[in-house]
N, C-alpha and C positions, 0 to 999 in steps of 0.2 A: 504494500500500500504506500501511496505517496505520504507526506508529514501535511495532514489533513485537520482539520479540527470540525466538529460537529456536534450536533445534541438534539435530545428527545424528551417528550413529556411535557409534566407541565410543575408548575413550582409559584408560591403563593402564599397569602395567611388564607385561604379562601380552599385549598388544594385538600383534598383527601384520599385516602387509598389509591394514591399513584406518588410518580415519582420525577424527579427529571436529572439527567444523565448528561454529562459534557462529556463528549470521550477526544482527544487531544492524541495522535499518532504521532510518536519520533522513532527515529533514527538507530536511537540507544539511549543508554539510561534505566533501562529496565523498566520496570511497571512502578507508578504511585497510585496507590487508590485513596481517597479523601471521601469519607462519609459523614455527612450531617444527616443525621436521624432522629424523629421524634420519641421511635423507639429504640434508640440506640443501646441501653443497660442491657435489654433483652434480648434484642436481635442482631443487632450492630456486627458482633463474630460470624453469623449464618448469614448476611448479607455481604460483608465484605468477602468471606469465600465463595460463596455465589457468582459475584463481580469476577473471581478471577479463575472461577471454571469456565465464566462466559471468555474473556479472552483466549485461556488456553485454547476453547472451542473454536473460535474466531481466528485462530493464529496467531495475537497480537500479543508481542514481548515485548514490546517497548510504548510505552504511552503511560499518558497524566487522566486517569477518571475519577468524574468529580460528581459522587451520586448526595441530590439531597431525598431522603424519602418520607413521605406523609402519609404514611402507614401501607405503602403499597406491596400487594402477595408476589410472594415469588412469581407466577406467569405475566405479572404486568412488567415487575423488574425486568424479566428474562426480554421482553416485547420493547422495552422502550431501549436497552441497552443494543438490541440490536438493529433498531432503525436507525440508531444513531452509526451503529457498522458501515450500514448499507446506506446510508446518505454519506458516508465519506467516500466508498467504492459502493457506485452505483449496479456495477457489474458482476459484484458479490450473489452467489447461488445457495451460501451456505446456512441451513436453520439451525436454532437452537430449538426444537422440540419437547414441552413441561409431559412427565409421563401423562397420558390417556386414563383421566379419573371412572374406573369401570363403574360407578353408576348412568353415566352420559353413553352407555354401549345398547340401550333402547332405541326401538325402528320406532314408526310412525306409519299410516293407513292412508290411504287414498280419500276414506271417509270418517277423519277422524275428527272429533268434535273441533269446531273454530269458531267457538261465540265469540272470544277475545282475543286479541294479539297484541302483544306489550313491547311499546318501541324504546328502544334501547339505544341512546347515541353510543356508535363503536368505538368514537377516541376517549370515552367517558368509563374507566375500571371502575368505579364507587359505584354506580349502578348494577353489577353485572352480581355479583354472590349474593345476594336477598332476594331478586325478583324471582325464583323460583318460589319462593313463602308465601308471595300473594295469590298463589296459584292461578295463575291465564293459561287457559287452554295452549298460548303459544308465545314465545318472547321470538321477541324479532332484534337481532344485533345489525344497525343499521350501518352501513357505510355509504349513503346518498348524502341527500338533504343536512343530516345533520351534523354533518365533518365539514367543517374547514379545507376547502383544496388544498391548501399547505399541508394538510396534516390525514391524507388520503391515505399517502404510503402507511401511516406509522397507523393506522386504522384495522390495514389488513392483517398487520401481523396479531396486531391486539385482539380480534376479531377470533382468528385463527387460533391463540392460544388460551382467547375465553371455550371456545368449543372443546378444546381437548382438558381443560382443567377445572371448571365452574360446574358445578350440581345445579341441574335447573328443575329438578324435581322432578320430573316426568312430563314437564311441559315441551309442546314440539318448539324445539330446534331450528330456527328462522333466520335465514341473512336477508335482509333487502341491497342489493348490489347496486351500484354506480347505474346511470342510463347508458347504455350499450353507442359506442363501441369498450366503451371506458369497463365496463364492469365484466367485460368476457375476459380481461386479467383479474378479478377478484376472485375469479372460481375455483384457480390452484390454490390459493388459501382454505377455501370451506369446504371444498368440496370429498377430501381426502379426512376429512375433519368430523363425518357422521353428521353434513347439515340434515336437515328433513324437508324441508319448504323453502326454494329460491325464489325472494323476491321482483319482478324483473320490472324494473320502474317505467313510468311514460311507454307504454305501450305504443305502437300503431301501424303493427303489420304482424303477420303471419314467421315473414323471414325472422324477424328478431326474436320470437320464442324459436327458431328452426336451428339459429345459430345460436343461442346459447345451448339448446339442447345434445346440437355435434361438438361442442366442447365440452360437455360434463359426460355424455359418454365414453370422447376420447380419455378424459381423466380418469373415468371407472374401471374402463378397460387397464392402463398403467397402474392402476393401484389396485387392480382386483377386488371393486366394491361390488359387494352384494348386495346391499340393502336398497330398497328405492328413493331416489329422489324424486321432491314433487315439483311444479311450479306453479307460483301464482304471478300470472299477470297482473298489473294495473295500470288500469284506464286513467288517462289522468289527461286528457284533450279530446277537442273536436275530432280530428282525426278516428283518436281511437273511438271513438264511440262509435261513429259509422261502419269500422274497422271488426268490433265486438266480435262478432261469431267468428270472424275469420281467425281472431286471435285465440279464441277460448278453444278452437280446434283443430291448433297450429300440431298439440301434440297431446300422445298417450300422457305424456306424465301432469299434465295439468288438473290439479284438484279444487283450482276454485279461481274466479274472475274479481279483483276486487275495484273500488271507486275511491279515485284521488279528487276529491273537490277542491283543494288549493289551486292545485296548477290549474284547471279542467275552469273552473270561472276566469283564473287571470285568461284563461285562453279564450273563451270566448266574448272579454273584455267585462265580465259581471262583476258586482260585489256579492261575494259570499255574505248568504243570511239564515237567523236559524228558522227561518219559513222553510228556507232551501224553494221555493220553485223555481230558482231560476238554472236548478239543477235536475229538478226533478224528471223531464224527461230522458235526459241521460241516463240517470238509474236505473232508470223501471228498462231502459234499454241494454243495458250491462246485465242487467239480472235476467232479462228473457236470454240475453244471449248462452248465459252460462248455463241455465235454466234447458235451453234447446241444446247443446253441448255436454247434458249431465252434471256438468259438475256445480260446486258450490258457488253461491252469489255472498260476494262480503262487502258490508256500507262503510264506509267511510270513518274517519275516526268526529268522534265529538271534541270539538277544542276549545270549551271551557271547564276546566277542571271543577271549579268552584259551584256549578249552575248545577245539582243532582237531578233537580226537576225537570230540567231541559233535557237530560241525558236520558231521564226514563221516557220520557216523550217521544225522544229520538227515537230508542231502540222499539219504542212499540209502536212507530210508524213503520220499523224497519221491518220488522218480523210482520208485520200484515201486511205489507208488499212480495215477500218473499225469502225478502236477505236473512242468512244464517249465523251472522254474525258482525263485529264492528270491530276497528282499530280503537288502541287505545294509548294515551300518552299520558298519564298515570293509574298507580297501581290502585289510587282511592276508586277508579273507575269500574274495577273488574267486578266486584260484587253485584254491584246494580246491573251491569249487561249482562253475567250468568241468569241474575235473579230474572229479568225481564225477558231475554232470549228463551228460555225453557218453558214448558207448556206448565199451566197452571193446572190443581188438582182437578177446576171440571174441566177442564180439557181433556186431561190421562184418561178421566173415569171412561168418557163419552167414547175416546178411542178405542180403550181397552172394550167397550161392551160393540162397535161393528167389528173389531177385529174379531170378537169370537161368535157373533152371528155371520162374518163370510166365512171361518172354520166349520162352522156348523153346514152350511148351505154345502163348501167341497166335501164334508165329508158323506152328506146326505144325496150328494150328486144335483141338488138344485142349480137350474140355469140361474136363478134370481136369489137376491138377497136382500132378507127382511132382516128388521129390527123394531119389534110391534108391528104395527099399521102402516112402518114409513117403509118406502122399495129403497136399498140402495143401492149406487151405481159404481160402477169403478174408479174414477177419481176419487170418490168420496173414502171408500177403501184405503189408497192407496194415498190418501192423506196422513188417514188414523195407522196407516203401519207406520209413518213418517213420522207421528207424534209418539206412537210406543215407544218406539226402535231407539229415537231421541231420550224418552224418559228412563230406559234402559241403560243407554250410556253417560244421562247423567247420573244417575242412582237413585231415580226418585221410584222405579219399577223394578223390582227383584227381577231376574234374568229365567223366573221358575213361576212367573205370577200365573201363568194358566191352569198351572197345577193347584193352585190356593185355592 
């Protein structure tokens, strides 16, 4: 390496669970490491050897690093100390890989519940260890919108080494990647990493789910992954909207169509309002598309934290249109979208009773199916199995209730 100097992370009275790293290349001299730590009594010795497994790792004999840390875990140290590598030799291929924490070695479904998904900015490590506790159906570690372009690179790796080291509890496993072309380099970080759900932003053509799809097979193939990855599109313009179906059926691994309303109003020159009509035909059109495509319709995230009443509003305009679920950009939010998303007890009840009068009707060989005096039809059917199946997988219906 040239005599480079560089650094990563972030540093602050404001700063927590991260870190930030100057790393300074010479010549000779041998290694000095200088740590300022808040927990230094405690950890300071397992930090400073850390620091210099990561050089040996790296090659680097000679150099001045200079770590302050603000309680951050070893996989963020390991992440920020080596963007600072690779931002001195840009050309550098080599990782520092945190061992693969075997509770994160769980797969994911094609039809797996997604009333919420919890967005997670990626250059942000304090976020990432607790959001499994609130339990969302799914965290999303974002690398788009919410990084900084300066601080893209040092996203992926952080990204990369929350996937292999952070407990997220059995919630799915989400990256939202860059807009493409930009994000078909993000995929060699997540992809080898057990994501579940790729995010693929601004949507608005077929080819862009085509072409992320031949690079995350090329990588499955190299890495011999068995598990499946899903994608979710999202609509986030004029374009895609009109675009909808062609995108929701770009590919097999698509499990759900979801709706960006930020971009999607500045695109059509609106102001986003919580009436939302000036969005509303979009929706309803994203959701027949996903809707005609099979797979799942997901609204938009609510973005006023503070507003609950607005948010139950939301989601019970959502779910009577169709959509199976919402984004969500805090965790106070996920309670009230399970609670509202999921069918209520006379809901289940009414399900549960045509479910077992159309059992009754196949097993008695009836063309037709009653429940008293009403005839039912097949949609109607094919609603209440929608609603069991749902009350099943949330655990509001014992998976044995026919037998009760």
């Amino acid at each position: 390496m040239k005599s480079k100097k560089a650094y990563a992370g972030k540093r602050g009275d404001k700063v927590r669970s991260d870190c930030y790293i100057e790393l300074k290349i010479k010549r000779t001299g041998g290694l000095k490491i200088d740590l300022k730590s808040k927990v230094h009594s405690m950890y300071g010795e397992s930090i400073v050897q850390l620091l210099e497994e990561l050089c040996d790792h790296f090659s680097i004999f000679h150099a001045d690093v200079y770590c302050e840390d603000f309680g951050a875990l070893p996989f963020t140290i390991m992440a920020r100390f080596e963007s600072a590598v690779k931002r001195i030799d840009g050309d550098c291929q080599i990782e520092y890989l945190p061992l693969f924490n075997k509770a994160n070695k769980y797969v994911s479904k094609n039809d797996s519940l997604r009333r919420s998904r919890l967005y997670l900015p990626g250059n942000e490590p304090k976020f990432f260890p607790n959001a499994g506790l609130h339990s969302p159906d799914g965290i999303i570690l974002d690398l788009e919108d919410s990084v900084a372009p300066s601080e893209k690179d040092a996203a992926q790796i952080l990204v990369r080494n929350a996937l292999r080291s952070v407990d997220f509890y059995d919630a799915e496993r989400m990256v939202r990647i860059n807009q493409l072309p930009k994000g078909l380099d993000d995929l060699k970080y997540i992809v080898p990493n057990n994501v579940h759900v790729i995010l693929i932003p601004k949507c608005e053509s077929a080819t862009q789910i085509k072409n992320v799809e031949r690079e995350v097979e090329f990588l499955r193939e190299i890495h011999k992954i068995k598990y499946p990855i899903y994608f979710m599109p999202i609509i986030e313009s004029a374009l895609g909207v009109e675009k909808a179906y062609e995108i929701a059926t770009a590919s097999s691994s698509n499990c759900a169509l979801a709706v960006g309303l930020e971009d999607y109003t500045a695109d059509i020159g609106a102001e986003r309002t919580k009436a939302g009509t000036e969005s509303f035909t979009a929706r309803t059109r994203i959701l027949n598309a996903a809707k005609a495509a099979g797979i799942q319709a997901i609204d938009t995230v609510f973005s006023d934290v503070s507003d609950t009443e607005g948010l139950i509003e939301s989601v019970l305009e959502a779910k009577s249109l169709g959509f199976e679920g919402k984004g969500c950009i805090h965790p106070r939010q996920i309670k009230t979208i399970h609670k509202y998303f999921s069918p209520n007890s006379e809901e289940i009840e009414k399900a549960k009773k045509i479910v077992l009068a159309y059992d009754k009707a196949i097993r008695e060989g009836l063309g037709v199916v009653s429940m008293g005096s009403k005839m039912i039809d097949a949609p109607i059917v094919k609603r209440a199995l929608r609603i069991v199946n749902l009350g099943i997988l949330n655990g509001q219906i014992p998976t044995n209730w026919k037998n009760n």
